[in-house]
Each structure stands twice: as C-alpha cells, then as structure tokens.
N, C-alpha and C positions, 0 to 999 in steps of 0.2 A: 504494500500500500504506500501509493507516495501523494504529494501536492505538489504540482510546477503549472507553470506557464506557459500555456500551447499559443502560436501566432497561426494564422493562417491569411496568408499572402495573395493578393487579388492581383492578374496582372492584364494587358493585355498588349502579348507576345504577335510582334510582327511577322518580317521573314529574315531579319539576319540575326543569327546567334549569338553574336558578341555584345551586338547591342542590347540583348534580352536578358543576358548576363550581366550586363553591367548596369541595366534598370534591376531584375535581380537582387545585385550586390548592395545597392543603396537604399532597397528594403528592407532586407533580411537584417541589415546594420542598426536601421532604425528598432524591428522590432524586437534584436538583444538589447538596446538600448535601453528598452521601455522592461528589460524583465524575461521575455521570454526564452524559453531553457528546450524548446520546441518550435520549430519552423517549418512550416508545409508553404511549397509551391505550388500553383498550379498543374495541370495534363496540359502536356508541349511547353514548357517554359522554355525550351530553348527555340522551337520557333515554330508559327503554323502557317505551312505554304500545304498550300492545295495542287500548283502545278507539277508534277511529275518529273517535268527535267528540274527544276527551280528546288525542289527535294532532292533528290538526287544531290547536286553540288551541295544543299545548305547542312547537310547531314554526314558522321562519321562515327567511327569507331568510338569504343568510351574512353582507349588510351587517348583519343587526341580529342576527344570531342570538351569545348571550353567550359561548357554549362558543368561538367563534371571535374574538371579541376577545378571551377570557381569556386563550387561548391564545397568540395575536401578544404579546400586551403580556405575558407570563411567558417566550416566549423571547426579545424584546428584554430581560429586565431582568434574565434569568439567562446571556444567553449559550448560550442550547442551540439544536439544533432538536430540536423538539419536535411529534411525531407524534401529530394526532388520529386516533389507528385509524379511529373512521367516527361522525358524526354526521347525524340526519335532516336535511335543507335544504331548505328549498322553492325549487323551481325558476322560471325566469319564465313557463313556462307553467304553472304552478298543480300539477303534479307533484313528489312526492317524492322526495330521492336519497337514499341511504343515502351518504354520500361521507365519504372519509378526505381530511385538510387535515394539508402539511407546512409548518412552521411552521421559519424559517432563523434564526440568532441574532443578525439585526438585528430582528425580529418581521414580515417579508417572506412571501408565502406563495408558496412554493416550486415547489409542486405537488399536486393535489387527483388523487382516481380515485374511481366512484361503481361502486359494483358488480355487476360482470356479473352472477354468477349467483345468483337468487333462490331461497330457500330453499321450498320448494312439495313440502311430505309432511304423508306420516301415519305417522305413529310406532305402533308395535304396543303402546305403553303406552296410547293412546287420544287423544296430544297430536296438532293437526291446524294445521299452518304454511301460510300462503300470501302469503308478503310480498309476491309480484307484484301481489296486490293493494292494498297501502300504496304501494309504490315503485315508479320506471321504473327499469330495467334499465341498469347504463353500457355501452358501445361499443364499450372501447378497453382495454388494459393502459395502465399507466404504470411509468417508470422513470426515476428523478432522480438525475443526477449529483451527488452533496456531498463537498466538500472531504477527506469521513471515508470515506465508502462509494460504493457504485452500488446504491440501493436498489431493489428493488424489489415492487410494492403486490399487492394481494389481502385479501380481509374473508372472514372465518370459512367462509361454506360454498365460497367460490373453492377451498378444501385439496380440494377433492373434484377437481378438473379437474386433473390435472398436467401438460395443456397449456399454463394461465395458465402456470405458473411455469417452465417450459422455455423457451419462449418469450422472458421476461426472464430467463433465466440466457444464453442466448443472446445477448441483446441487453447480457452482462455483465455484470449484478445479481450482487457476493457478498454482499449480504444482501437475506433474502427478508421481507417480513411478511405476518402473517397475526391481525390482533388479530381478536378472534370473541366472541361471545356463544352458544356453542354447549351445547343441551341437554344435561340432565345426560345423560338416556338415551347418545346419541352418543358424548358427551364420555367417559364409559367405557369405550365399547368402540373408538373408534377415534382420542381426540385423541392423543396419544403416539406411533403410530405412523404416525400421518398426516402429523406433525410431524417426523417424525425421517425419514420415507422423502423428501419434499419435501427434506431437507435431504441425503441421501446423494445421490439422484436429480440434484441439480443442483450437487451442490458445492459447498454457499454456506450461510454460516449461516443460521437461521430463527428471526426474534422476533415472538413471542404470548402479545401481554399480553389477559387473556381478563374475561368478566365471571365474576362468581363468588356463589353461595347463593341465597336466597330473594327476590324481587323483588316490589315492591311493587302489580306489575300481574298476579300471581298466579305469573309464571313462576321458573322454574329450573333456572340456567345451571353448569356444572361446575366453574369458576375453573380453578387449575393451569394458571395462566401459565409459559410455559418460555423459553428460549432454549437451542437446539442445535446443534452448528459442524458444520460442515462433512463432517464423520466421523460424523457420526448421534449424538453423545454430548451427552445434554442436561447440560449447563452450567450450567444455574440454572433452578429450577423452585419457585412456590409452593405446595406440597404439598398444601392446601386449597382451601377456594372462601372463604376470608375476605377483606375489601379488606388488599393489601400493596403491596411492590414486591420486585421480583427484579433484579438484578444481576449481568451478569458484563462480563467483557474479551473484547472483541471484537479480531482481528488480522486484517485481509483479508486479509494473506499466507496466511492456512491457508486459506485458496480456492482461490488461485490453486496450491498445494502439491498437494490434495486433485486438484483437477481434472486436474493434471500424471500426478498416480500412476494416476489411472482418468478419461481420459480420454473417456468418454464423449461429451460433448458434442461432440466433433470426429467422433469414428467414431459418429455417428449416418447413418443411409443413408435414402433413400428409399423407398418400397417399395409395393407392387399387394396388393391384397386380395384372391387369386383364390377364389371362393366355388364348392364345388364341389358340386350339389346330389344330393339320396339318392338312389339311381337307386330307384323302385318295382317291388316285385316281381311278375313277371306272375302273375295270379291261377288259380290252380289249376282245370283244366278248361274254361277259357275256351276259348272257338270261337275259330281262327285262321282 
C-alpha cells in the first residue's frame, strides 16, 4: 500500500518526433515540479502521421528512436517513473508497434506492452481507421510490479475489451492505464464512462492521459484526460482537448478497500453459454 502523485499529460502530438519530445520534456518537468512521483503520456506521443511514407521516415527502432531516450534520461534526472503511454517503434522484422515504455527513476526500462487490439472502423461521421494496417498487433497483457503500484497496461481502444483489464486486476493491478488518442466522435459519447466502468468493474484506479484538439495530420482527438479511483469518481480531469497536465493522489489502499466492500473479483464463477435455438414454426397446411 502506498500514496504518491500520478500526473497525467495531455498533448497534442504532430508529425515530427523531436519536437513532440521536447513539448514532452517541458511537461513532464512541470509536472515533477508540482509533486508528481508518476507521469503518463499520451498513445503516439512521439508523433501521429496518418500518411504511410511520412510514417515510415518519422518512425524507428527504440535504440535510436528520441521519444525513448528523452524519456530514460528525464526519469533518471527527475527521479520519476515515467510512462510513455504508446509510441510507434519499429520492430526487427520491419513491423510497426504501437508500444507503451515504463520508464523507473534510475532511467531503466521497466516494462514495455504493444497493443492488442487495433482500432479497425468506420465511424458514421464518415472517418474510416485501420491501424492493422500500420501496426502488428501485441500478444500479451503486461503488468509491472513498482515500488508505488501494480500497474497495469492497455492503449486507448484496449477500454473496449474489459477482459484486458480483468485479467490484470486479477493478476493485482490497482492501477489501470489506459493513455489513448481517441476520436473526438467516440470520445463523446463513450470516454467517461468507459473510464469510470473499467475503474468500478475492477476496483482499481484508472489513469488516461489522452491526446487532445486538432492535429497536424488532419485528425481529431477528444483530450479530457482523467484519473478515476476506485469508486468510479473521477479525480482529476482536463476539461478540454488543450495540451495540460492533470493531477491527483493516488492511495492503493482505496483498492484494496473498494475490492473488500464489492468483492467481485473473488465471487467471479465460471460458466457455459447454453445457446438455445428458435424452434420454427410448422408451416400452415403443410402435408404431414
């Protein structure tokens, strides 16, 4: 059981990396500043281009890619860890991850997760997503023990699955994250509650630091980054889609509390899907 200070970081990421890095860098400073011992960035903070060859050049490997040294070397020199919500990487077989890197406060990486499920719709406003084909798909949940918390991972469209995060509430995560880049459309009608039922569902706080406004590769993303405990009561929230940072105190004891009083996760059962089909009605004057 601990108390610290989680930040969650609103950005809204162009298309060159360095510079998303270095808006990034003058965040994350601000909000060790203010206290916090936890920093979440956004899904893609290092950068979100839509065009294909224009990805291609803006993306690389994690040894050389900057968003991940800036990252190591700010939480070696502030003391945090320091959560890249999700930036592209290329892979050694020539594939792209969408992957989140934890970042420990000697600038050590912790623990990375590339995300399961890829966002692949068409939106009735006439917007049409297919990251499956930018990105491979990750594997695996991840869930990393720190000093503060039992964190654990998920990127923007994971909210949709709340098997991801059962799964790591189970395996002990009381805190969940979920940084996203999620359309505005979406992000109106379902980020809040999607945010807050993940957080009642599993008894654990939930931090989603989100992108937010107009983006430079024509998209737009909702902002209204939150954090919400345990009890479904969001905590801190950026009211906007402007870049900011949000702050609150985080106490795992209210998880373990929370979990105590609604129990769920214990009295979960097993169970059969018995599917039982429509009987057809015999047809009227049919020869027997």
């Amino acid at each position: 059981m601990s108390i610290f200070k989680a930040a969650a970081i609103q950005m809204r990421s162009g298309t060159e990396p360095r510079r998303n890095a270095a808006d990034m860098e003058a965040m994350v400073r601000e909000a060790a500043a203010q206290g916090a011992t936890y920093v979440q960035t956004p899904e893609m903070t290092g950068a979100l281009v839509r065009d294909k060859d224009a990805r291609a050049s803006a993306f690389t490997t994690e040894e050389k890619d900057v968003v991940v040294a800036t990252a190591a070397r700010l939480a070696s020199e502030l003391g945090i860890y320091l959560h890249i919500g999700s930036t592209a990487i290329l892979r050694t077989d020539g594939k792209l991850a969408n992957r989140a890197l934890l970042f420990g406060p000697d600038g050590s990486l912790l623990a990375s997760y590339d995300k399961i499920h890829m966002f692949d719709v068409d939106l009735d406003n006439g917007e049409s997503w297919r990251e499956s084909a930018a990105y491979e798909a990750g594997a695996g949940a991840t869930v990393a023990d720190l000093a503060i918390a039992r964190l654990g991972f998920a990127i923007c469209y994971d909210l949709r699955f709340p098997q991801l995060f059962r799964a790591e509430a189970l395996a002990g995560a009381d805190v969940l994250t979920v940084p996203a880049a999620f359309t505005r459309q979406t992000g109106e009608a379902h980020w809040h509650i999607l945010l807050r039922a993940r957080a009642i569902e599993n008894g654990a706080f939930v931090i989603a630091a989100a992108q937010g406004g107009k983006h430079e590769d024509g998209r737009e993303t909702y902002g209204h980054s939150l954090i919400v405990d345990p009890w479904g009561k969001v905590i801190a929230e950026a009211d906007h889609d402007e870049p900011g940072i949000v702050i609150a105190e985080i106490d795992t004891a209210l998880s373990a509390q929370a979990r105590k009083k609604i129990p769920n996760l214990k009295n979960a059962r097993e169970f059969a899907v018995n599917h039982v089909a429509r009987p057809e009605p015999a047809l009227r004057g049919a020869a027997s």
